[in-house]
C-alpha positions in Angstrom: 6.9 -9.2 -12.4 4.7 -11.8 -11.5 1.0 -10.9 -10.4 -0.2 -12.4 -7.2 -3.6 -12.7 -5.6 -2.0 -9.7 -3.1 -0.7 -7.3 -5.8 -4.0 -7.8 -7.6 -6.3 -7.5 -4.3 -4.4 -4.2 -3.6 -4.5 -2.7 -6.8 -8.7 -3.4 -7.1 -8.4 -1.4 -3.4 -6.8 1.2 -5.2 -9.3 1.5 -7.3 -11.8 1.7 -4.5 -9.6 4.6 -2.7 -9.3 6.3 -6.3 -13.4 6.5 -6.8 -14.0 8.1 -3.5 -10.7 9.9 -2.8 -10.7 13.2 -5.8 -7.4 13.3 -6.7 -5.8 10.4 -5.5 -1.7 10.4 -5.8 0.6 7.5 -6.2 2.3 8.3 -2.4 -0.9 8.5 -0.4 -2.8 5.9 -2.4 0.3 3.2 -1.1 0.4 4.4 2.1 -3.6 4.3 2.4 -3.0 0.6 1.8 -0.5 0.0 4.4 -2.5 1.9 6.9 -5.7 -0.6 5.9 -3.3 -3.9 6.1 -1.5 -2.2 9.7 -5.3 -1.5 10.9 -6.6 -5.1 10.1 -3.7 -6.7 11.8 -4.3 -4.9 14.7 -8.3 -5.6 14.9 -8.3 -9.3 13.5 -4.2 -10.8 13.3 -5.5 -11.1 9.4 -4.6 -8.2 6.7 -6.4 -7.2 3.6 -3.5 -7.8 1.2 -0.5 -9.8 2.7 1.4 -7.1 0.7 5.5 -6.8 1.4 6.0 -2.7 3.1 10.0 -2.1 2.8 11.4 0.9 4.6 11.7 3.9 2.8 12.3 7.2 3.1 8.6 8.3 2.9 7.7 5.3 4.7 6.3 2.1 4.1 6.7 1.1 0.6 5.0 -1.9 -1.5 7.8 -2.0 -4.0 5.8 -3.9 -6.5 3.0 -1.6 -6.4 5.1 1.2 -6.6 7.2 -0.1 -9.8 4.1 -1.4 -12.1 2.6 2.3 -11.5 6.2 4.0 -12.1 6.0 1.5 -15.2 2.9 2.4 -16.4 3.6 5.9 -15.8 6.7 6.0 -18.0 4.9 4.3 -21.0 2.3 7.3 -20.7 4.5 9.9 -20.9 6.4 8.2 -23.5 2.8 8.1 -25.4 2.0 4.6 -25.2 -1.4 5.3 -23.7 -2.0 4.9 -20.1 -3.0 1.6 -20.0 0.2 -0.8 -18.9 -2.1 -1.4 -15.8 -5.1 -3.5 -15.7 -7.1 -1.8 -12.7 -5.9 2.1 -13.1 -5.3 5.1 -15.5 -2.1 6.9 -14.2 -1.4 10.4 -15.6 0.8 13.8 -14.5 -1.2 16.1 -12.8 -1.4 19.7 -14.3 0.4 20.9 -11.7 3.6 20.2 -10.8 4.1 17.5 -7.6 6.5 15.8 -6.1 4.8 12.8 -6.0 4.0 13.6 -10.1 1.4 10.5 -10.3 -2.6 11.1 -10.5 -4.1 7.5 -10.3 -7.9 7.3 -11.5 -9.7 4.1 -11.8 -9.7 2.0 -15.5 -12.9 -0.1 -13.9 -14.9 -0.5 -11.3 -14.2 -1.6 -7.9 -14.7 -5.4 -8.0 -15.7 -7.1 -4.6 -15.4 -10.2 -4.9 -12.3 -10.6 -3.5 -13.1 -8.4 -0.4 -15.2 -9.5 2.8 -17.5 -7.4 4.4 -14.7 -6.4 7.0 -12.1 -5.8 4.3 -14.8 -2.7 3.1 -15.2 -1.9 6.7 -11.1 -0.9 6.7 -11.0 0.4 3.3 -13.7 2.5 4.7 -12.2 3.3 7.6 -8.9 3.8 6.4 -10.8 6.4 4.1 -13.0 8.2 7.2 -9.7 8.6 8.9 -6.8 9.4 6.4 -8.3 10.4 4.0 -8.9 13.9 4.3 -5.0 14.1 4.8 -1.9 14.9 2.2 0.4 12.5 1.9 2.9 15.0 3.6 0.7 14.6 6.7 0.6 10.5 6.7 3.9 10.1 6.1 4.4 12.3 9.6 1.8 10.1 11.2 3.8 6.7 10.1 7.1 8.5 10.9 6.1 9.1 14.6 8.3 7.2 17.3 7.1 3.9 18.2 5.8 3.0 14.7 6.9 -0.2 12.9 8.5 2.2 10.1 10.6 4.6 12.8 11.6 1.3 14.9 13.1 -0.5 11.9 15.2 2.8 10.7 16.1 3.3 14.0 17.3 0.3 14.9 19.2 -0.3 11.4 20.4 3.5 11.6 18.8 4.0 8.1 18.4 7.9 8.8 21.8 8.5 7.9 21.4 6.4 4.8 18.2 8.4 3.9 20.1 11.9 4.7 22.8 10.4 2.0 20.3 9.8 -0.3 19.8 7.2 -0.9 16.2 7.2 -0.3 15.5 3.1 -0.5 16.4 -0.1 1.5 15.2 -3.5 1.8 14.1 -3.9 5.1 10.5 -5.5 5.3 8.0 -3.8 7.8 7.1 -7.4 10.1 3.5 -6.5 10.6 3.1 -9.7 12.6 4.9 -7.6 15.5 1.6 -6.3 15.9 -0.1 -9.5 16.6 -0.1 -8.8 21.1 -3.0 -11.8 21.3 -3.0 -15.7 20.6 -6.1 -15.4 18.8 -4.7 -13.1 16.5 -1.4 -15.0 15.9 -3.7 -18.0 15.4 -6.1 -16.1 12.8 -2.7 -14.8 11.2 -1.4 -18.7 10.6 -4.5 -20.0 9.3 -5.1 -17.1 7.2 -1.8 -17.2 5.5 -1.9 -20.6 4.8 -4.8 -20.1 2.8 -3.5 -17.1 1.1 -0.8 -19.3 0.2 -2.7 -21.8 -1.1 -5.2 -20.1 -3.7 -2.0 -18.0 -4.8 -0.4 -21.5 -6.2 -4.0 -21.7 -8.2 -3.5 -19.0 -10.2 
């Protein structure tokens, strides 16, 4: 799986979440990222990441993300150490969770690749959510009228979900949120960047 200026920019924000939220788990550290990228959107038309969300049961999901930690995961319980990941140490947690995946930061937060806004929404994101399980933000995405409940409504994915099968590969549009011409504007010139510096590395 190929590492991209998004996957790495959202893992060094998970590290930022992971040094001031005490204990951080895999389900609310992903969603803490969608809620930063769904906040930015909605401020500026630009998100911090330009990470993928598909639909899932629990809510917006960045399947990379989740895989690589579900990777790195395995090889620690298998006993190959808990390094498979560059930016974080995943472990089990002592007690048993469903979520089952502690993340703690391997390094510190870098900021290079963050703007003074981007903190401002990590921040943010942090002042708002996270106090909150990941029980409790995964009812707040859930709630009618959110990109997440539209998109399984309309695609009837609740009766997949009840079958199951607890996946699909729906994409969340976040540009849905973009209600302004400046925004949509800022959201074209800002992806066309990101596309840019991601064919330099």
């Amino acid at each position: 799986m190929e590492t991209t200026l998004a996957l790495d920019k959202a893992f060094n924000a998970l590290v930022y979440f992971a040094e001031r939220i005490k204990p951080l788990y895999l389900t609310k550290a992903i969603k803490l990222l969608y809620l930063a990228d769904e906040m930015a959107i909605k401020q500026t038309g630009v998100p911090v990441t330009w990470l993928n969300y598909k639909v899932w049961k629990l809510g917006p999901v960045p399947e990379d993300i989740y895989q690589k930690v579900k990777f790195a995961h395995h090889q620690h319980q298998k006993g190959n150490g808990s390094n498979a990941l560059q930016h974080l140490e995943v472990s089990t947690p002592p007690e048993p969770l469903r979520d089952g995946i502690l993340l703690k930061p391997a390094k510190a937060f870098d900021d290079a690749q963050f703007s003074d806004y981007d903190i401002e929404i990590l921040d943010a994101v942090i002042k708002q959510y996270g106090k909150y399980n990941s029980d409790k933000i995964i009812e707040l995405l859930h709630q009618e009228g959110t990109l997440w409940h539209k998109l399984v409504a309309a695609n009837n994915l609740e009766q997949q979900f009840e079958l199951k099968d607890n996946r699909s590969d729906y994409i969340i549009e976040l540009t849905e949120l973009l209600d302004t011409d400046y925004k949509k504007s800022a959201f074209e010139v800002a992806y066309q960047s990101y596309l840019m510096q991601n064919e330099l590395i």
